[in-house]
C-alpha angles and dihedrals in degrees: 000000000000128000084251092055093046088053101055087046097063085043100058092038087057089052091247128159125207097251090044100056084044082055089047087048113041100247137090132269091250091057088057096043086057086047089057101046092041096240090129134019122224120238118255090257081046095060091037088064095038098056081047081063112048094033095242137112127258087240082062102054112028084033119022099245152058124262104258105236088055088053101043083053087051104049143357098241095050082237124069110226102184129044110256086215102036098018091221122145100269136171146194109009115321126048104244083208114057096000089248108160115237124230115083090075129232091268118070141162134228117056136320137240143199121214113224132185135202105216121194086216150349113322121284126226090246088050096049093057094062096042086054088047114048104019094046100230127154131245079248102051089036084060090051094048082057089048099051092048094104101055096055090067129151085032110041100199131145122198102227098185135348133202095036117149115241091270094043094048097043079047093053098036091045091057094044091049084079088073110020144359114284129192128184124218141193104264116207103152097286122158109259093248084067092045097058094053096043125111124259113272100204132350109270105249126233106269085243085058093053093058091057130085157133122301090218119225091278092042091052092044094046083052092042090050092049086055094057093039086051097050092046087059096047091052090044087073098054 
């Protein structure tokens, strides 16, 4: 696979139009449309907002991969296996399964948090859905978290996930934010009676915010180095 095809790939995973990234980005459709057949190169300030953008690194996009020292801090293996939102089997940079973007690795520091949600009944098959999708749970523990409703009153609170660093958990309460009312809360082992009672931890972000980062210092110098290298080929035709 080509960088253009990468990039139309992470594109496509964040939900992302053409004309929408161009808005994120500062430029027109047509311009993105060029990127993605190949017909013009961004410049290196250009892919590093782009890669702002999308949540992934410039070694990603422009290489396939992800600079080694980046990937030894994030996990153990160099190569994430399992979504840190979802927990599914995954591969490369974005989740197939709930569109996550990887890096960061399955492995983070700092502390951990749960989403939880207040419901005003039973949950609803559009709920559910997203639940499935982006939590990772399961029909049948779906089911349970219906059948144990009722025993959560006065507070009417589900715990969703749990042990999710600070970027998994704003990714999985943004997108559950669409069909309820999501908190996150500080995880530290807790029962999930304490969970539920506990105080926010930090506000849920828009989903557009979610979908937006940091390059990281390998992922600005990789973009930086594509520019230069850029630049040399244009002048070694003059």
């Amino acid at each position: 696979m080509e960088w253009n095809q990468r990039l139309a790939a992470v594109r496509k995973a964040a939900g992302l139009t053409q004309e929408q990234l161009g808005e994120l980005v500062g430029v027109t459709r047509q311009a993105v449309s060029k990127w993605e057949a190949a017909q013009t190169v961004p410049d290196a300030l250009m892919i590093a907002e782009i890669c702002r953008q999308l949540h992934v690194s410039a070694d990603y996009i422009l290489l396939d991969k992800e600079p080694e020292e980046e990937a030894a801090e994030e996990t153990p293996s160099g190569v994430p296996d399992t979504c840190p939102c979802c927990g599914r089997e995954t591969s490369g940079g974005i989740c197939p399964a709930c569109g996550y973007a990887l890096p960061p690795a399955a492995v983070s520091q700092g502390p951990l948090y749960a989403v939880v949600g207040a419901l005003a009944g039973p949950i609803r098959q559009d709920q559910a859905q997203k639940i499935v999708k982006y939590c990772g749970l399961t029909p049948e523990e779906i089911e349970r978290l219906n059948e144990g409703y009722q025993c959560t009153y006065p507070h009417n609170q589900l715990v969703f996930c749990r042990g999710r660093n600070a970027r998994a958990a704003q990714w999985v309460a943004a997108h559950l934010g669409q069909v309820l009312l999501p908190r996150i809360v500080e995880d530290r082992g807790e029962e999930e009676d304490l969970l539920r009672v506990k105080p926010d931890a930090m506000d849920v972000m828009p989903l557009e915010q979610t979908r937006s980062g940091g390059l990281g210092f390998w992922g600005t110098v990789g973009a930086v180095a594509v520019g230069i290298i850029v630049t040399l080929i244009f002048f070694s035709f003059f």
